[in-house]
VOGU-3710 file (C-alpha; in Angstrom, 3 decimals, decimal comma):
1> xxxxxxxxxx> 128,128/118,367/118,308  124,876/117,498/116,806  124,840/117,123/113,000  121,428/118,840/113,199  119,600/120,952/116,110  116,437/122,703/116,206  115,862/124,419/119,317  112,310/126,322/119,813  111,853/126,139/115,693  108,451/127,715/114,791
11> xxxxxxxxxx> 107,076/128,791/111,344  104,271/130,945/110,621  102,644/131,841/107,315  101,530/135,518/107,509  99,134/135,166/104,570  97,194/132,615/106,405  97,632/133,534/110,137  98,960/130,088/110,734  101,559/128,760/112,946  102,544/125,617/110,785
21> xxxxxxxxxx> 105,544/124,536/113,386  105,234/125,288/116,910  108,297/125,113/119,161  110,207/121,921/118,180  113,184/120,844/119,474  115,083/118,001/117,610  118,420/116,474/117,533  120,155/114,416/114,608  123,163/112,727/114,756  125,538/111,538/111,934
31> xxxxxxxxxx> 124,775/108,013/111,337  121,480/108,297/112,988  117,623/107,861/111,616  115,037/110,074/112,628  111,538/109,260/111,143  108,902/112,186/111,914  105,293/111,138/111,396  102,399/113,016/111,126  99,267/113,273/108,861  98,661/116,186/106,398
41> xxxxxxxxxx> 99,012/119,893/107,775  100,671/118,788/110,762  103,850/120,723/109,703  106,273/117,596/108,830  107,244/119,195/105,269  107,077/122,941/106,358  109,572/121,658/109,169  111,572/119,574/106,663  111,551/122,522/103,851  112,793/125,123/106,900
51> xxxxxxxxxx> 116,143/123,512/107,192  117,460/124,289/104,005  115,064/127,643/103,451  113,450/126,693/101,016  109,854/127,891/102,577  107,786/130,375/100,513  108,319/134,289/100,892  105,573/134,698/103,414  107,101/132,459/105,970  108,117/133,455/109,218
61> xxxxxxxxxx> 110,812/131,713/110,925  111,618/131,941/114,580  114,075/129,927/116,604  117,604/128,280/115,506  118,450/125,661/112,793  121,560/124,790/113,740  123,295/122,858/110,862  126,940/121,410/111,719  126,664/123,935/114,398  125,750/127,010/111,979
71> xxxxxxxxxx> 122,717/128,577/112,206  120,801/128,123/108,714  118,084/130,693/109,627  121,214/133,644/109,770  123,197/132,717/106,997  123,600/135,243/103,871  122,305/133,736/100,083  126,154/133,096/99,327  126,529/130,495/102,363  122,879/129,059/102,003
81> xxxxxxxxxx> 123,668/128,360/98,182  126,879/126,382/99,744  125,335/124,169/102,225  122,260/122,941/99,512  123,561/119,684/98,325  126,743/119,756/99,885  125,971/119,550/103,480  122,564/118,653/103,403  120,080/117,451/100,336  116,442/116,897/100,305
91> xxxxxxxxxx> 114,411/113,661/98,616  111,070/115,495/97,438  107,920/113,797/97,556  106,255/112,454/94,227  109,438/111,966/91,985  107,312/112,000/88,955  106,682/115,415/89,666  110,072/116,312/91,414  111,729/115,471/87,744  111,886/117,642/84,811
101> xxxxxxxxxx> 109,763/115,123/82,389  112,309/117,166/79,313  115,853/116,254/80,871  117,481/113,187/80,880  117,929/111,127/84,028  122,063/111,392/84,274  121,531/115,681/83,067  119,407/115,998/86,254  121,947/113,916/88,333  124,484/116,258/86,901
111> xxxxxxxxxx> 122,999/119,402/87,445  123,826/119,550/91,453  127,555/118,850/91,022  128,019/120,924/88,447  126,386/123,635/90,313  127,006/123,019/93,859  130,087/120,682/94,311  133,468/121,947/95,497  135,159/119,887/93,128  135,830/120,868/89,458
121> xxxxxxxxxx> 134,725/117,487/86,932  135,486/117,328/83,481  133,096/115,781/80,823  134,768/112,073/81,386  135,136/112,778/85,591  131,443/114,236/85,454  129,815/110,998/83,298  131,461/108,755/85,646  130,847/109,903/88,884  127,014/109,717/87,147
131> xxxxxxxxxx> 127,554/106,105/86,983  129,057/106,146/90,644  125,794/107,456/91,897  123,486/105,463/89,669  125,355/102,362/91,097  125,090/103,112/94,344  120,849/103,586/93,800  121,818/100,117/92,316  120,621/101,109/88,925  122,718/100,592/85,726
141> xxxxxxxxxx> 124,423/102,971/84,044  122,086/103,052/81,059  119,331/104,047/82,734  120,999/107,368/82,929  120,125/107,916/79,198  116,403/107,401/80,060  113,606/110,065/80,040  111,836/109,762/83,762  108,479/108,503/81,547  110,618/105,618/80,713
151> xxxxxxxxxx> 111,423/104,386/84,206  109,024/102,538/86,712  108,326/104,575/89,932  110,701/102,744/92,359  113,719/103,351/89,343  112,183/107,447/89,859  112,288/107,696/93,326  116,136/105,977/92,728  116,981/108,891/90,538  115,808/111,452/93,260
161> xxxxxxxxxx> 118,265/109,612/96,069  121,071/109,588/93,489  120,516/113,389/92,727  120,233/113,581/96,800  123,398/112,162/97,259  125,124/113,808/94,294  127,344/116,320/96,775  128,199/113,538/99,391  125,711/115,495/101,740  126,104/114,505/105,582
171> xxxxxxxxxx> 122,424/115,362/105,965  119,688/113,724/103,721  115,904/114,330/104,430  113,165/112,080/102,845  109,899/113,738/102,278  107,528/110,641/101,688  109,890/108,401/99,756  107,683/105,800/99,343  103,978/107,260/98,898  102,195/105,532/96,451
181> xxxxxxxxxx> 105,183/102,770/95,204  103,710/99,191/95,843  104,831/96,839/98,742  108,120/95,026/97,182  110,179/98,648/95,578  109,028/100,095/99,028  111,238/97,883/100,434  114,047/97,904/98,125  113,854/101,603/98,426  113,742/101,657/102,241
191> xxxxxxxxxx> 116,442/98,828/102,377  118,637/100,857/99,954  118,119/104,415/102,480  119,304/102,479/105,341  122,585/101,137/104,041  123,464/104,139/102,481  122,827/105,762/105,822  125,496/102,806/107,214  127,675/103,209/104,697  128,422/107,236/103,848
201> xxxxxxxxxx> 127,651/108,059/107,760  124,851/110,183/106,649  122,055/111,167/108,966  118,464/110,831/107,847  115,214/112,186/108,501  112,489/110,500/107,070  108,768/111,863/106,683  105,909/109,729/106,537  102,276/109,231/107,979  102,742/105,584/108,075
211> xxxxxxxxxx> 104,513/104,526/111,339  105,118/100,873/109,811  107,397/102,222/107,433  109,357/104,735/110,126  110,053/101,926/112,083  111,083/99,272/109,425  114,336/102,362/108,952  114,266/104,405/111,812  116,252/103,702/115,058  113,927/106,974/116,654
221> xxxxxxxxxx> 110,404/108,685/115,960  109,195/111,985/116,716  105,310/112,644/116,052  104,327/115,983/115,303  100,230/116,958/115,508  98,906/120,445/114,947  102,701/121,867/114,242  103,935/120,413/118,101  106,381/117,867/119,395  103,932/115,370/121,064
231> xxxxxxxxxx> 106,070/112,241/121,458  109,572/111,870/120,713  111,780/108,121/121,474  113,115/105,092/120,443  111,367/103,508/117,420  110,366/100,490/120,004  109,135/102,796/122,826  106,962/104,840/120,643  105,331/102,028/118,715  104,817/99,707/121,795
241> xxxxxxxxxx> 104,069/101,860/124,318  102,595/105,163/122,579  101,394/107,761/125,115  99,832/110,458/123,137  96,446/109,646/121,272  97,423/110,682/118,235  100,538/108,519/118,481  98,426/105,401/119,458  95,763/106,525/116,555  98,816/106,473/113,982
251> xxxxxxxxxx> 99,944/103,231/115,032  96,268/101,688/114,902  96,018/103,159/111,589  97,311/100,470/109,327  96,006/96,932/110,224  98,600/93,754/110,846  97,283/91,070/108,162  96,244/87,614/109,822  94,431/90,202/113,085  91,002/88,970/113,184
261> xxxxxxxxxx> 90,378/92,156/114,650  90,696/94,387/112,182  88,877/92,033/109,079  85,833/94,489/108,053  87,344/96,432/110,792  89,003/100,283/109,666  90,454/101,192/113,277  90,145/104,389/112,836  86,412/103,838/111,651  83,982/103,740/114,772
271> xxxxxxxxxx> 80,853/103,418/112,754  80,748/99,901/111,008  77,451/97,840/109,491  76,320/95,009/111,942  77,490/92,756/109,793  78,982/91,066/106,467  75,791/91,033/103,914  76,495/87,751/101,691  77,223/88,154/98,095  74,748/87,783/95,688
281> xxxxxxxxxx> 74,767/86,006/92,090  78,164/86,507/89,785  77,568/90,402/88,274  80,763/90,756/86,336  83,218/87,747/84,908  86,359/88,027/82,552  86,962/84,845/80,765  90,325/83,724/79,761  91,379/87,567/78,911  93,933/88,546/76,663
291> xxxxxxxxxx> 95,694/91,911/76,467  98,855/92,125/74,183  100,463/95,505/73,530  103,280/95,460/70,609  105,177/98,439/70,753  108,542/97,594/71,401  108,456/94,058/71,033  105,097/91,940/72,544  104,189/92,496/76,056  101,149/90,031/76,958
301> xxxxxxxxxx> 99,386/92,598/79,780  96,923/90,530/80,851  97,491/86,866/80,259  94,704/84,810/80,181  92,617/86,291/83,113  89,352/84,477/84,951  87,898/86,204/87,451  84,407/87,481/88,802  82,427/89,252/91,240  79,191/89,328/92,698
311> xxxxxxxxxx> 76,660/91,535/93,614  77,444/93,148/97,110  80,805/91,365/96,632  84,260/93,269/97,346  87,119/92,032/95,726  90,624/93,101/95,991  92,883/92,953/93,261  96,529/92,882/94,500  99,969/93,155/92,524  102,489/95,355/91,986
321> xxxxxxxxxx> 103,463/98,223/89,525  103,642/96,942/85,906  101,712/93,276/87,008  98,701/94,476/84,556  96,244/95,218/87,072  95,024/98,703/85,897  94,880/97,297/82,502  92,696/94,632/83,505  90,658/97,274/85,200  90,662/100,001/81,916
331> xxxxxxxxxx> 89,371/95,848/79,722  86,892/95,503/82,406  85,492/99,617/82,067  85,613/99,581/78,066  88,348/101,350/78,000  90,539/99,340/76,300  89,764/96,577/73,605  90,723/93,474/74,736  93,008/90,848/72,243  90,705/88,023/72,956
341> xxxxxxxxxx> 88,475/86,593/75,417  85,387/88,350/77,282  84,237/90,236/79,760  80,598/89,527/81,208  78,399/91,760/82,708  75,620/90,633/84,155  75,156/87,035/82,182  76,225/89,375/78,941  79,040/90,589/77,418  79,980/94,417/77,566
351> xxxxxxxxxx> 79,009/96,189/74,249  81,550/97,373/72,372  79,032/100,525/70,510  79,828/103,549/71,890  75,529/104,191/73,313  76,508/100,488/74,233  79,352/101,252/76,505  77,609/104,498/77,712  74,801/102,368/79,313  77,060/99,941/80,806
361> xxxxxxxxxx> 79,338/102,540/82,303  76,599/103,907/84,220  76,042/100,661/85,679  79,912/100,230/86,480  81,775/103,179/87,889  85,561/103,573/87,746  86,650/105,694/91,039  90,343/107,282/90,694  93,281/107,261/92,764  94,059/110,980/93,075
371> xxxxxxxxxx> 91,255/112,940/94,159  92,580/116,096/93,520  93,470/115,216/90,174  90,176/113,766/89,402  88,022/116,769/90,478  88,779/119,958/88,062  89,666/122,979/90,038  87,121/125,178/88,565  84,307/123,189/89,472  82,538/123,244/92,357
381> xxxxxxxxxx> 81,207/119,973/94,263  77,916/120,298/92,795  79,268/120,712/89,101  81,599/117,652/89,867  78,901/115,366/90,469  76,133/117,046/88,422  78,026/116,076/85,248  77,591/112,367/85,188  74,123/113,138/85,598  74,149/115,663/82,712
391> xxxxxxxxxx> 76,362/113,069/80,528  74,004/109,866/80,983  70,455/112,435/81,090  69,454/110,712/84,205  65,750/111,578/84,649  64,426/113,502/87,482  65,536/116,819/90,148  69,282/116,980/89,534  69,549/118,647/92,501  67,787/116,336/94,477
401> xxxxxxxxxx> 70,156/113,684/92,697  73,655/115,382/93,307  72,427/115,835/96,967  71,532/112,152/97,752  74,956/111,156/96,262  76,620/113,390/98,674  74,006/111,865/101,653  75,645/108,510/100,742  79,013/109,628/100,292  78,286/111,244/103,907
411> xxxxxxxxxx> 79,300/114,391/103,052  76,393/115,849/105,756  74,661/118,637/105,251  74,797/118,088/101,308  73,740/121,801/100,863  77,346/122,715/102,285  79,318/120,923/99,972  77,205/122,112/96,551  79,382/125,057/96,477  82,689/124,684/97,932
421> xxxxxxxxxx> 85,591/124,079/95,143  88,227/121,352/95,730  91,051/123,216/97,427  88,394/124,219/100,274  87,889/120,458/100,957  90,407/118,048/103,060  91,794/115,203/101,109  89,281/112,548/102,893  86,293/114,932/101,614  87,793/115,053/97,925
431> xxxxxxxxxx> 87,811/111,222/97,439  84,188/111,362/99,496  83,186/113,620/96,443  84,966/111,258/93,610  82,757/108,253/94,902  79,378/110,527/94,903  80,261/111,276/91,634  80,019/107,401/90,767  77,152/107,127/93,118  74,777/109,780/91,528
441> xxxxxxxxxx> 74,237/107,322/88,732  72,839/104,386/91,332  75,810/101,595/89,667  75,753/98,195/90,941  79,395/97,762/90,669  82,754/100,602/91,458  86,042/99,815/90,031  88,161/101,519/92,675  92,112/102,241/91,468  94,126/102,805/94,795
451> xxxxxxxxxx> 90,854/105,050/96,421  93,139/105,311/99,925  96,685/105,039/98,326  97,635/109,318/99,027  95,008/109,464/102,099  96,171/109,859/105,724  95,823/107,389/107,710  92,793/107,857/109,622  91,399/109,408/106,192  92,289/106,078/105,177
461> xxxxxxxxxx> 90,549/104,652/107,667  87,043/106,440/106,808  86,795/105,901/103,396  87,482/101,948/103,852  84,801/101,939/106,367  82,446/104,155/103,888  82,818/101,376/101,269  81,898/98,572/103,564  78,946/100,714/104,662  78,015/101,150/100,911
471> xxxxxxxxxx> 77,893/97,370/99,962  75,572/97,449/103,531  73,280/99,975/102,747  73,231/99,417/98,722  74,125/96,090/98,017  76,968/97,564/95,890  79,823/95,241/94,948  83,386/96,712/94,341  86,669/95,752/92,618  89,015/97,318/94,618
481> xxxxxxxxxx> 92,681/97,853/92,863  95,603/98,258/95,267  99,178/97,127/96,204  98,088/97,219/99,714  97,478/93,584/101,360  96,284/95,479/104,374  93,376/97,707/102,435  92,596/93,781/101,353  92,364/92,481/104,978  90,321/95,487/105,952
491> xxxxxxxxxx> 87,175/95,747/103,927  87,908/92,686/101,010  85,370/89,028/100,762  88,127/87,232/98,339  91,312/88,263/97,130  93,321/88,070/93,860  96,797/88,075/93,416  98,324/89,462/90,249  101,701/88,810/88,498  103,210/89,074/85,107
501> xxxxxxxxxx> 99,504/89,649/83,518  98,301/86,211/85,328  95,991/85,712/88,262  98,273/83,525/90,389  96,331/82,824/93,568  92,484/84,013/93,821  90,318/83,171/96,817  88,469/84,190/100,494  91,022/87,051/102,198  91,448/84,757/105,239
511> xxxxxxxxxx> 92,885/81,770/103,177  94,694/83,777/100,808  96,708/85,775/103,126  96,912/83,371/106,129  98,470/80,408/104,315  99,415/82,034/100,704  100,450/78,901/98,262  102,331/81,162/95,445  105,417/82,634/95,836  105,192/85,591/94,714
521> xxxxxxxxxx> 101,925/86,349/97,365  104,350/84,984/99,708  107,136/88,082/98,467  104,197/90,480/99,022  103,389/89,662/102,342  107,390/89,059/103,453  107,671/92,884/101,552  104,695/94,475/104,091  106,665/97,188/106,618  105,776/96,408/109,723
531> xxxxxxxxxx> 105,143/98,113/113,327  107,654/95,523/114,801  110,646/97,484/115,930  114,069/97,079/114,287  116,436/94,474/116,408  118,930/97,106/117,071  116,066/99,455/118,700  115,134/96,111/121,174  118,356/96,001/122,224  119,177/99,639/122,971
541> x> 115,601/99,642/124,479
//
């Protein structure tokens, strides 16, 4: 018997008039990966959220969910209340949110046993099977006295698998584990899924858009587009051989670093500049840059920093979480005072007044990571971008200015954008509105933090490509933040590495990541998932 079945599943949402899921059939195993891939609104999470019930009111669900041979879609409160955490447990996306930012980490892993296990724990019994479960995430004990502010995002996401595992579940689904965490704890937390899936027997479903990181864990995939089935196999079937187009699409999305193919190459981008406009004269330099934070001891942030770019110049700025690169980028905005040495801009060095810093910011634009949190609901697109404008009293028709930023940020016609509010756009047109915001103000230079990081990926693949085609049409040079070597292949001129506040290996993208010389950009690239099937899946195949 299956440990989990779907047969005919589909889920509509009456408020909307939408079938979300559309007919799947599915099998798990105990023991057994499933990854399920898809981009956003394809119905992976509704899906996911369906096996346990935990779908809004105004969801209709047709079909069986048979769990352990038990159909979840029949059962009475009393039974469903059971099964949560005991015979199956979900790992929600975004921990930072999934946490409750007021409870301690080892209350929260608590809270499930105490209110679903069949087992009665004392105080003592309770704390230590805490620690158990802390150990097994291979986190120490301690930790469990931390706030989740206190803990990195790789040590949050370990918390959520502990809490996941708190019941000894024989079903665990993974909504996008690893969204936003850098290369090296995507790893750890991938490797640390798949031996716990080896060890306790479990069966796993794992959710993601990125089919490199299904098939670094996943023995099969099943790709779901538009709330259907459309492919379903062995993780090495499905990558090498995909059949449907939005299968091959997926696979195409994220680019293998050392392809010539795919330098200043997006795949899913079919409109690309000619070619690679040389970079101008130096615009922006740090010199040996110091940031040191003392609270709670020293911590040297940025550590003696030298780096530049020129005009019409991308540069990628690569590290992990906590290596000091968003620091370096707040130094570089005015945004934080650095503790010695200087930051250039062009051939002078960034005012420190506040009109100073106004007039410099207009020439240097800082583009966020999270669209949607960047845009405030209230406002429409034209209010978005029309601020800036307002802020710096740029001269001139403001409408005529807020509707060329949207030409260049090829939102087409403008005029249909002016009004819509951010929940009416997609998550591609969001970040397309973030950079016209930057763009109204004509800069020479964007600081982008992570501009693709919670994009699909042919979103992903569109907004690269609109960045290249920027520095084309505008000559505009970009410092492009990220923990992704392949966003660096894609669209970058020169590369550089951070670590531990230091620049440890800076030069051209081809050198840098074809014959690395530090060890820690060799870690990074060993660290990148990859579309190579897993050994076992070769063999079976």
């Amino acid at each position: 018997m299956p440990l989990l079945e779907l047969r005919d599943l589909s889920v509509r949402y009456r408020n909307r008039g939408v079938e979300a899921v559309r007919g799947v059939n599915l099998t798990l195993d105990a023991g057994e990966t499933l990854g399920l891939a898809g981009e956003s609104g394809c119905g992976k999470s509704t899906l996911a959220m369906s096996v346990l019930r935990l779908l809004p009111p105004n969801a209709d669900i047709s079909g069986e969910i048979l769990l352990d041979g038990e159909d979840v879609t029949t059962m009475k409160w009393g039974r469903l209340r059971a099964v949560r955490w005991t015979s199956a447990a979900i790992v929600f996306q975004g921990a930072m949110h999934a946490l409750n930012p007021v409870q301690r980490v080892r209350d929260q892993i608590a809270e499930p046993i105490e209110l679903h296990s069949k087992t009665e724990y004392s105080a003592s019994a309770l704390r230590k099977r805490v620690h158990e479960l802390l150990a097994q995430v291979e986190l120490p004990a301690e930790k469990g006295d931390s706030y989740p502010h206190e803990l990195s995002g790789g040590q949050k996401q370990r918390v959520m698998i502990a809490m996941a595992l708190a019941c000894e579940p024989r079903l665990v689904i993974a909504d996008e584990p690893t969204t936003a965490l850098d290369v090296i704890v995507q790893a750890q937390v991938l490797a640390l899924m798949s031996d716990l899936v080896a060890e306790k027997d479990i069966g796993l479903v794992m959710i993601s858009h990125d089919l490199a990181v299904l098939a670094s864990t996943c023995e099969r995939l099943a790709v779901m587009y538009q709330g259907s089935l459309v492919e379903e196999g062995l993780s090495a079937e499905v990558i090498t051989n995909p059949q449907h187009t939005h299968t091959q699409t997926l696979a195409a999305a994220f680019p293998t670093v050392g392809d010539p193919g795919s330098r200043y190459a997006p795949a899913t981008s079919t409109t690309l500049p000619d070619a690679v406009p040389a970079p101008g004269d130096e615009l922006l330099r740090t010199s040996d840059l110091h940031v040191t934070f003392r609270t709670r001891g020293v911590t040297h942030a940025v550590a003696g920093v030298d780096l530049s770019v020129r005009r019409g110049e991308i540069v990628a700025l690569v590290g992990q979480s906590g290596s000091g690169k968003t620091t370096l980028a707040r130094t570089i905005l005015g945004l934080q005072e650095p503790t010695s040495g200087q930051v250039t801009y062009d051939g002078k060095p960034v005012p420190r007044s506040t009109r100073g810093l106004k007039a410099y910011r207009r020439q240097v634009q800082l583009v966020l990571q999270d669209p949607t949190s960047a845009l405030n609901p209230r406002h429409s697109v034209y209010e978005s971008i029309a601020e800036g404008l307002r802020i710096h009293k740029v001269p001139g028709d403001e409408r005529e200015h807020v509707a060329a930023a949207l030409d260049a940020a090829e939102l087409r016609p403008p005029q249909e954008f002016m009004p819509l509010l951010p929940h009416q756009l997609s998550g591609g047109q969001r970040q397309r509105v973030v950079i016209a915001g930057a763009l109204a103000l004509e800069p020479k230079l964007l600081v982008a933090d992570e501009p693709v990081a919670s994009l699909d990926a042919s979103v992903r693949g569109e907004i690269l490509a609109l960045l290249l085609r920027l520095r084309a049409n505008l000559g505009l040079a970009a410092l492009v933040i990220t923990h992704d070597l392949g966003l660096a292949w894609n669209i970058a001129d020169r590369v550089a590495v951070m670590y531990q506040g230091e620049l440890v290996e800076v030069g051209p993208v081809d050198e840098v990541l074809n014959d690395p010389k530090h060890d820690y950009t060799r870690s990074l690239l060993a660290a990148l998932p990859t579309t190579q099937p897993k050994e076992t899946d070769l063999a079976s195949g």
